[in-house]
GUMIGU-669944 format. One line per field, with one value per residue (C-alpha): residue number from 0; z, x, y; residue in one letter. Coordinates in nm, 2 decimals, padded with zeros to 4 digits, m for minus. Layout:
! GUMIGU-669944
pos = (NUM|...)
zz = (Z|...)
xx = (X|...)
yy = (Y|...)
code = (a|...)
END
This chain:
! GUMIGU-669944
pos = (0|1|2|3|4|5|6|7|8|9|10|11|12|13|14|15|16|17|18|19|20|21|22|23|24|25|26|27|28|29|30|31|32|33|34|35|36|37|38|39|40|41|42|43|44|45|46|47|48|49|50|51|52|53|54|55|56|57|58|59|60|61|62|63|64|65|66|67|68|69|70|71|72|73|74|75|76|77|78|79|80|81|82|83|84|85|86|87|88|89|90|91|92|93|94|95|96|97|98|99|100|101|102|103|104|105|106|107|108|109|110|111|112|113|114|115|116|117|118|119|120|121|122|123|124|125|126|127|128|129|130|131|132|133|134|135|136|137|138|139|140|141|142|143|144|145|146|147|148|149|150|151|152|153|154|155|156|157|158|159|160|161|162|163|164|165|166|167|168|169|170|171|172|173|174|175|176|177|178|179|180|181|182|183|184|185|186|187|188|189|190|191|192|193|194|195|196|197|198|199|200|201|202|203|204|205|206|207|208|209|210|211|212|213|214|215|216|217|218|219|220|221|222|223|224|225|226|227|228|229|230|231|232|233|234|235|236|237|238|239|240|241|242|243|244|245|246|247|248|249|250|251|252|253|254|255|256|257|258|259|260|261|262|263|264|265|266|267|268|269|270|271|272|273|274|275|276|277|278|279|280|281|282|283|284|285|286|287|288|289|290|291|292|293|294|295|296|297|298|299|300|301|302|303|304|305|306|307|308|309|310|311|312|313|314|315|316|317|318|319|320|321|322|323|324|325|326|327|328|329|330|331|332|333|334|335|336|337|338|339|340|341|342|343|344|345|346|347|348|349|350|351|352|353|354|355|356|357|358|359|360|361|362|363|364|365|366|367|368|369|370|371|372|373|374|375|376|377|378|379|380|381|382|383|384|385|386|387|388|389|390|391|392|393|394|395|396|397|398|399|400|401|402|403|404|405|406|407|408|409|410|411|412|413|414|415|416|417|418|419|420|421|422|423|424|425|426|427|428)
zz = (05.10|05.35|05.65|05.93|05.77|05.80|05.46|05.48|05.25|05.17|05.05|04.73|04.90|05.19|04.97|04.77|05.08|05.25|04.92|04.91|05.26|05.26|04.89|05.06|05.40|05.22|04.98|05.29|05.44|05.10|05.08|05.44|05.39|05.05|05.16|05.41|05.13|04.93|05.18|05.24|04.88|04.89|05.17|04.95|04.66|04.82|05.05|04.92|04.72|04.94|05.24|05.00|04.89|05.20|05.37|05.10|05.18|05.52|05.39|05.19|05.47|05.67|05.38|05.48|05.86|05.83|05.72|06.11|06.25|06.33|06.62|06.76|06.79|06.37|06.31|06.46|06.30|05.93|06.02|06.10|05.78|05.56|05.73|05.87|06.18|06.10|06.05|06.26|06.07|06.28|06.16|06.37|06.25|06.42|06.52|06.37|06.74|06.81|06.58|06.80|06.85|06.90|06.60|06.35|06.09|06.17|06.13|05.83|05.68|05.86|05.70|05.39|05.34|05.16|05.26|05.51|05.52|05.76|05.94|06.26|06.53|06.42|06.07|06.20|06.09|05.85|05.90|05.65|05.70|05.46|05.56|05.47|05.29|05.29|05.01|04.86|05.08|05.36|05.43|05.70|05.91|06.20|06.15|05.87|05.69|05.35|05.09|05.12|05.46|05.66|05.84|05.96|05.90|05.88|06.06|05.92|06.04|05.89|06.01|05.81|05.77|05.52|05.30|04.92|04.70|04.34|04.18|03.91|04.13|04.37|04.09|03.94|04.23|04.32|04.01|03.99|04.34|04.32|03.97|04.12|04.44|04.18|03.99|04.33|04.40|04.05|04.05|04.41|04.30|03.95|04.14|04.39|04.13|03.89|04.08|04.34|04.12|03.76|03.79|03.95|03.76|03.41|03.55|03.60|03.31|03.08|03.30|03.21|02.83|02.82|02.96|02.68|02.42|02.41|02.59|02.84|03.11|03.30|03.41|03.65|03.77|04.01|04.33|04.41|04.81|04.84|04.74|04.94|04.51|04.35|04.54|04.54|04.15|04.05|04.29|04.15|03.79|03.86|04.03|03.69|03.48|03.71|03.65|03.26|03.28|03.42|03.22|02.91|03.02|03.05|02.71|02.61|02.78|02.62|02.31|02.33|02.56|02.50|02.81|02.88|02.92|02.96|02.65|02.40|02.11|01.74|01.75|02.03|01.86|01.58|01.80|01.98|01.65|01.51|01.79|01.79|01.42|01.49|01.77|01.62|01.31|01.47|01.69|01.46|01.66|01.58|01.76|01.70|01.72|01.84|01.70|01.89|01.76|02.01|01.93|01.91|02.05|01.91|02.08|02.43|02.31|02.16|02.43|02.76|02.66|02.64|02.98|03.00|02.69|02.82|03.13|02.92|02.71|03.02|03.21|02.91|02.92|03.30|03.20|02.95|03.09|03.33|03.12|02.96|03.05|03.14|02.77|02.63|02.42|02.50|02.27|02.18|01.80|01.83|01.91|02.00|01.84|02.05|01.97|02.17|02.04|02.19|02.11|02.12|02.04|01.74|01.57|01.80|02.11|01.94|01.94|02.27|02.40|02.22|02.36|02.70|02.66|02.49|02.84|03.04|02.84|02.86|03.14|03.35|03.28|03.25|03.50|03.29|03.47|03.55|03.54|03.68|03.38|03.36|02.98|02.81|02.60|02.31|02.10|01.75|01.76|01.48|01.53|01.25|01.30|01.24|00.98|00.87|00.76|00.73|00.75|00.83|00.98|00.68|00.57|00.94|00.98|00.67|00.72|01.06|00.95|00.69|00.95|01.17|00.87|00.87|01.22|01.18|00.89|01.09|01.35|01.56|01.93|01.80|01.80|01.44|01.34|00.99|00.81|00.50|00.34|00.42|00.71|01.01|01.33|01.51|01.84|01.92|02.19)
xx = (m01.72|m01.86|m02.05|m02.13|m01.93|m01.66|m01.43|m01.37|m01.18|m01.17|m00.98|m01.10|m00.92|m01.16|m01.50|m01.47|m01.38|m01.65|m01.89|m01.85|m01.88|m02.22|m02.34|m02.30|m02.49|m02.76|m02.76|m02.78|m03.08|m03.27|m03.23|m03.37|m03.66|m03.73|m03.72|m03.98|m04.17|m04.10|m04.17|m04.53|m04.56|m04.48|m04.76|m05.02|m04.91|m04.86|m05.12|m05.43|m05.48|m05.46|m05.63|m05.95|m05.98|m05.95|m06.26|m06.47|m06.45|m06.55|m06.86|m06.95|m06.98|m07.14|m07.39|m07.61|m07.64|m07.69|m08.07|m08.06|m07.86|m07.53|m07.35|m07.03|m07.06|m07.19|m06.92|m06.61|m06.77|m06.78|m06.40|m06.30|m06.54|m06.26|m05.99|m05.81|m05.72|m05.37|m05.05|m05.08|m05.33|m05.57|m05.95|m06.24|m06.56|m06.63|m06.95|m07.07|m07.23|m07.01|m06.97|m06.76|m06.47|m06.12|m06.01|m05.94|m05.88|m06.20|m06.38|m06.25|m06.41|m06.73|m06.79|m06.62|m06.70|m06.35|m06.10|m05.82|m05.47|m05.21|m04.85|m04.90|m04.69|m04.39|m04.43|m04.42|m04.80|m05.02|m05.43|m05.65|m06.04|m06.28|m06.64|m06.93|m07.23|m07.56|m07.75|m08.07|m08.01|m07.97|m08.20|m08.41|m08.03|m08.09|m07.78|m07.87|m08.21|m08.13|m07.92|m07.53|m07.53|m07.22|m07.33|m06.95|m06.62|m06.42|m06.07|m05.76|m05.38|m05.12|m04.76|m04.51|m04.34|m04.59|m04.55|m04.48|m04.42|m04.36|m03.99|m04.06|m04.24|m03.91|m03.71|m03.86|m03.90|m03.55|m03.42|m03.68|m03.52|m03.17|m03.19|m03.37|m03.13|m02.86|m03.03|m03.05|m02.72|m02.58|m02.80|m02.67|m02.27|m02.32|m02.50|m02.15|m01.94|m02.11|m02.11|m01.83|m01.58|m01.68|m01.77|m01.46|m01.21|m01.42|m01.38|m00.99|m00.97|m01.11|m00.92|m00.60|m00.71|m00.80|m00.44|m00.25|m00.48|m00.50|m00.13|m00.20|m00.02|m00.11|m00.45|m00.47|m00.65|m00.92|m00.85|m01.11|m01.16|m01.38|m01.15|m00.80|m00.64|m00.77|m00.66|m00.34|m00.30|m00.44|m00.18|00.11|m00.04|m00.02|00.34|00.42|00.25|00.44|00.79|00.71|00.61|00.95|01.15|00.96|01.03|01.42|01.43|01.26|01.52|01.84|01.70|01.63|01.96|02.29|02.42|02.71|02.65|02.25|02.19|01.94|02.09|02.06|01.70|01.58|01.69|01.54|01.23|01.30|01.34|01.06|00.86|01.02|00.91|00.55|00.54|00.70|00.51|00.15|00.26|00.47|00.79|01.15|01.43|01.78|02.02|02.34|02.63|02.93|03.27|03.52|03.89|04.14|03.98|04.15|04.45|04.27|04.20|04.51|04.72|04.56|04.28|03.93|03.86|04.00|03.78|03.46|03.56|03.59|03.25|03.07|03.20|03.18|02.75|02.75|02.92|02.68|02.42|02.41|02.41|02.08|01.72|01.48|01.26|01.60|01.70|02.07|02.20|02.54|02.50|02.78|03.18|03.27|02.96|02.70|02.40|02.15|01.81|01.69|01.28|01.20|01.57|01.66|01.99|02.13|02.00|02.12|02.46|02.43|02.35|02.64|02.90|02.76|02.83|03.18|03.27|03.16|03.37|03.72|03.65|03.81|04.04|03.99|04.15|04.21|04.20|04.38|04.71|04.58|04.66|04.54|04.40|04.20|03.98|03.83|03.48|03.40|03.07|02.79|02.44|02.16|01.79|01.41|01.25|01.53|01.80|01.58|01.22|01.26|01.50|01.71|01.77|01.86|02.11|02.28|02.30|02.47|02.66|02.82|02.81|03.03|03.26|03.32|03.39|03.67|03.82|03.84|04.09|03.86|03.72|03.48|03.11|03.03|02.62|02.48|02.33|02.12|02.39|02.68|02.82|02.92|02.94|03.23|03.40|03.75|04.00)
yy = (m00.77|m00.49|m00.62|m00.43|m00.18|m00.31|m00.44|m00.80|m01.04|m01.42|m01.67|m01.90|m02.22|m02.15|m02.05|m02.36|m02.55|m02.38|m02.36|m02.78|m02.85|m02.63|m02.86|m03.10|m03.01|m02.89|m03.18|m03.41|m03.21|m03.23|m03.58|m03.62|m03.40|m03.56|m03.93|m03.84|m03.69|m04.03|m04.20|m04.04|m04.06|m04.47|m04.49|m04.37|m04.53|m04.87|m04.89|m04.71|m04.99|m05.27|m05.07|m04.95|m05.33|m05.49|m05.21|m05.27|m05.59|m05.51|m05.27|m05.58|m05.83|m05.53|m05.43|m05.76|m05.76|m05.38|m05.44|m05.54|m05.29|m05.29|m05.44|m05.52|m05.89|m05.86|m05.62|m05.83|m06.13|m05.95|m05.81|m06.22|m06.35|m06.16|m06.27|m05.90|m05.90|m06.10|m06.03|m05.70|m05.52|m05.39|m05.28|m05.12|m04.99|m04.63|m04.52|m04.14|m04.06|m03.85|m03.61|m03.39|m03.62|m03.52|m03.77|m03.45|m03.76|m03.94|m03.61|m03.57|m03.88|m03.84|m03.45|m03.46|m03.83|m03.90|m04.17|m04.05|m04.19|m04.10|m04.19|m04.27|m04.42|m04.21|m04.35|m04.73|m04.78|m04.62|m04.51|m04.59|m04.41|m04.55|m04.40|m04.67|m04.47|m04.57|m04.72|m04.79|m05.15|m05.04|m04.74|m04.92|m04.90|m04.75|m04.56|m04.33|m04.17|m04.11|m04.25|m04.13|m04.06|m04.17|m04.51|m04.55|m04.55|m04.83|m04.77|m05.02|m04.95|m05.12|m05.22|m05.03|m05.35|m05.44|m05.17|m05.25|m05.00|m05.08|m05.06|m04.85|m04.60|m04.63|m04.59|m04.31|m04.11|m04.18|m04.07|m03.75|m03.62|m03.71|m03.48|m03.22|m03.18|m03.19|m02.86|m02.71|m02.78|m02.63|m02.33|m02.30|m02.28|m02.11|m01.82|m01.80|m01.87|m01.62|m01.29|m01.40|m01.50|m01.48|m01.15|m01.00|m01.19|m01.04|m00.71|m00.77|m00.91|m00.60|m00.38|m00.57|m00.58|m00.24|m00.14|m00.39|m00.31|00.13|00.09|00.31|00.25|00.51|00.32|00.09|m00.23|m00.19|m00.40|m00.72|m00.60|m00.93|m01.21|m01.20|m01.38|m01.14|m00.79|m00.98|m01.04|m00.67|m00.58|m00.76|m00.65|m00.29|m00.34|m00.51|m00.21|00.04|m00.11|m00.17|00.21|00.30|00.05|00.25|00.55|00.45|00.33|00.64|00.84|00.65|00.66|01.07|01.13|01.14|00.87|01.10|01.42|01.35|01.61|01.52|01.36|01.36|01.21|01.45|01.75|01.69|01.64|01.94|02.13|02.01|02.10|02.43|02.51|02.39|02.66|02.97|02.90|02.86|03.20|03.41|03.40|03.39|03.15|03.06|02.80|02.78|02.49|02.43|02.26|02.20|02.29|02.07|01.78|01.53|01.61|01.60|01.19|01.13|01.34|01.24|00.96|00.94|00.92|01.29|01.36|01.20|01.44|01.80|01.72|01.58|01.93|02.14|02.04|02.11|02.49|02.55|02.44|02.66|02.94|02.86|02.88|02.60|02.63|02.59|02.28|02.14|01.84|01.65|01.55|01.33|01.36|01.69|01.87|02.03|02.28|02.52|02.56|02.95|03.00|03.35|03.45|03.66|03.65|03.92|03.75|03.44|03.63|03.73|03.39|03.24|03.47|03.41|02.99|03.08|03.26|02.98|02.75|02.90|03.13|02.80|02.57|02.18|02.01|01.69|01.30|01.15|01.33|01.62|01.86|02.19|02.27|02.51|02.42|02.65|02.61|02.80|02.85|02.93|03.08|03.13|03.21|03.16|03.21|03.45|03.17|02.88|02.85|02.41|02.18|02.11|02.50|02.60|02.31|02.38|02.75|02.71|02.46|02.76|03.01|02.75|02.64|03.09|03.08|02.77|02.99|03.28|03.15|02.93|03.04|03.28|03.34|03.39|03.51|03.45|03.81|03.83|04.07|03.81|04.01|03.82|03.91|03.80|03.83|03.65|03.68)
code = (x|x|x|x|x|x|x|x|x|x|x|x|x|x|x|x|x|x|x|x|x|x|x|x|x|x|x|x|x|x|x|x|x|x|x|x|x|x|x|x|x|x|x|x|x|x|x|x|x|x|x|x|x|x|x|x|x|x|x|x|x|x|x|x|x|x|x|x|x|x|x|x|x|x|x|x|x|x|x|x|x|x|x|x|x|x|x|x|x|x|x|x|x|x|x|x|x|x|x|x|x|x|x|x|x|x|x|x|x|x|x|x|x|x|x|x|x|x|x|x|x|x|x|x|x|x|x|x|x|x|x|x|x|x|x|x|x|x|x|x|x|x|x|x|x|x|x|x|x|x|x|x|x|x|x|x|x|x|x|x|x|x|x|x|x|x|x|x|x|x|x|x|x|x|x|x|x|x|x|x|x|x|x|x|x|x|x|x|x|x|x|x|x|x|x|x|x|x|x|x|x|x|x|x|x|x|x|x|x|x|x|x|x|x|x|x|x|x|x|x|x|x|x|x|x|x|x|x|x|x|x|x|x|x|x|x|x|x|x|x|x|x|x|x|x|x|x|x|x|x|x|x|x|x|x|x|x|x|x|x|x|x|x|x|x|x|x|x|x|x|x|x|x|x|x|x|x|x|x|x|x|x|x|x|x|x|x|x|x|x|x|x|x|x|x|x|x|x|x|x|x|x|x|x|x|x|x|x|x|x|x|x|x|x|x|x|x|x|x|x|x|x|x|x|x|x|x|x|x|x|x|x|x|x|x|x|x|x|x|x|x|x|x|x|x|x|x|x|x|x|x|x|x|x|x|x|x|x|x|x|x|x|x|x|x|x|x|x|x|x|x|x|x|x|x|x|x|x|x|x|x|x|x|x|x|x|x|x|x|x|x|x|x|x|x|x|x|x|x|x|x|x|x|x|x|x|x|x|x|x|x|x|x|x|x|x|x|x|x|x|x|x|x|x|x|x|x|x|x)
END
């Protein structure tokens, strides 16, 4: 979350903490300001009645010593004949004089000739304004002319100690708020929850789905910068995805390498092959291959041990290794069998190529472990060529499988080419 440009982060232990604390502080103020409200709403449910019944009461006594003006000996006496004035309620008949008095209440029921209730005292009594109009009775009143003019208004306070509002109205409004805070407050989380968290973890989510599901592990989940949990998980989740990418490409490797020498083996040679024949067929090239058969290795194992034949084939791949080029394809089919694949090589440069590992083999001698034994060791080695001796896998292998079997019959460590009229090349010590 960016503020003041800067990038800040927050725990979800601390928003929910902070998310609940803050329901409930605004719950709590709701409930405050609606009680007031319920309250209010109590005054002028429970008193209206009783206050617009008890000053009509007051207009009636009035209405018949109003045909001889008004007074406030007759007034008190009419207040006393209808027995207010106990139990703390308070009435007063106000005079319409003066018009511009600073009662803004009694105004209002002197020019809009409506009934006016109020909180007063700090809500410990309640102001009822019921104006008295004049009728056809009383139009000889000195205090009004014509029929529904404002004669008075009669002015009755209440302690709040008498209020009674009904249970079913209590209830009801009760019930109304508390369900309505309880909206507020839900509407209130969902919305945090929602784009704060919901939102962020969905993302994740589809991030880590789209990864497992297309297998591509070269994607990664975005980071949450906003929620401290979630930058953490999508960093742990794209540690896991990194070591599952290099656990894959291990396994990838073992199964395509030999875990000697580190040549390709059987299954990535016949990869490399067939990714060979795809390209010199699509671009009209030639290449050739190149098998090698060690001599005599048998007798290395048997005569020293295999840990002085794992030595002369894992130094025999260095050797040759160096001889070839980078485009070049080195791999161990299996015991003492190597072969070279050469793109862009015909059979002479095949030939050529082939003498070329032959010196690097026997140009040294093999200083055998762990006895220390000096031994030279001694390949025959085969070369045939595309498309000339095979236009696939399976017709290139066999023919330099024959062209090796030749070089075997002739005597062993030679370099022996295949030729469409059955002559072979061959070169010997």
């Amino acid at each position: 979350m960016k503020l003041f440009g800067r990038q800040f982060t927050f725990s979800l232990e601390v928003a929910f903490t902070l998310l609940s604390l803050l329901s409930l502080a605004m719950a709590s103020l709701f409930i405050y300001l609606a009680s007031d409200f319920v309250t209010e709403s109590a005054i002028n449910s429970g008193f209206i009645f009783e206050a617009r019944h008890n000053a009509r009461l007051v207009e009636q006594t009035l209405n018949s010593t109003m045909k001889d003006g008004v007074s406030s000996d007759k007034v008190q006496s009419a207040i006393r004949d209808t027995g207010l004035g106990i139990d703390g309620i308070s009435v007063e008949l106000r005079s319409t004089s003066k018009v511009s008095t600073p009662d803004s209440d009694l105004n209002d029921a002197i020019t809009k000739k409506t009934e006016v209730i109020r909180a007063i005292d700090n809500g410990k009594r309640v102001r009822f304004l019921y104006p008295v109009l004049a009728t056809k009775s009383c139009l000889s009143c000195h205090t009004a002319r014509h029929q529904g003019d404002v004669l008075g208004v009669i002015d009755l306070s209440f302690p709040d100690t008498s209020v009674t509002v009904p249970m079913g109205y209590a209830i009801k409004s009760s019930l109304y708020y508390t369900v309505f805070g309880m909206w507020m407050m839900f509407a209130l989380l969902y919305l945090n929850l929602r784009f704060k968290l919901l939102g962020p973890i969905t993302s994740m989510v589809n991030d880590i789905r789209a990864i497992t599901t297309n297998r591509d592990w070269s994607h990664r989940a975005l980071p949450n910068r906003d929620i401290r949990e979630l930058m953490s998980l999508s960093d742990d989740f794209n540690k896991l995805i990194e070591v599952v990418q290099e656990e894959q490409e291990a396994l990838r490797e073992i199964s395509l390498r030999d875990p000697l020498t580190g040549l390709l083996n059987r299954r990535g040679f016949n990869l490399a092959i067939n990714a060979e024949l795809m390209r010199s067929n699509r671009h009209g090239c030639s290449f050739s291959i190149v098998l090698i058969d060690l001599d005599g290795f048998k007798f290395i194992n048997d005569t020293y041990g295999h840990p002085a034949g794992d030595f002369v084939l894992s130094e025999l791949a260095a050797r040759m290794g160096r001889c070839l080029r980078d485009v070049d394809s080195f791999a161990r089919l299996g015991g003492d069998e190597f072969i070279v694949i050469l793109p862009e090589t015909d059979a002479a440069g095949g030939f050529v190529a082939a003498q070329r590992l032959r010196e690097a083999l026997v140009g040294e001698l093999f200083v055998l472990p762990p006895s220390g034994v000096r031994h030279r060791v001694t390949a025959s080695i085969g070369v045939a060529s595309y498309p000339r001796d095979g236009k696939d896998e399976e017709s290139l292998t066999t023919a330099v499988d024959a062209v090796l079997y030749e070089a075997k019959k002739h005597g062993k460590d030679c370099v022996v080419v295949a030729s469409p009229t059955n002559d072979l090349f061959r070169e010997m010590e």
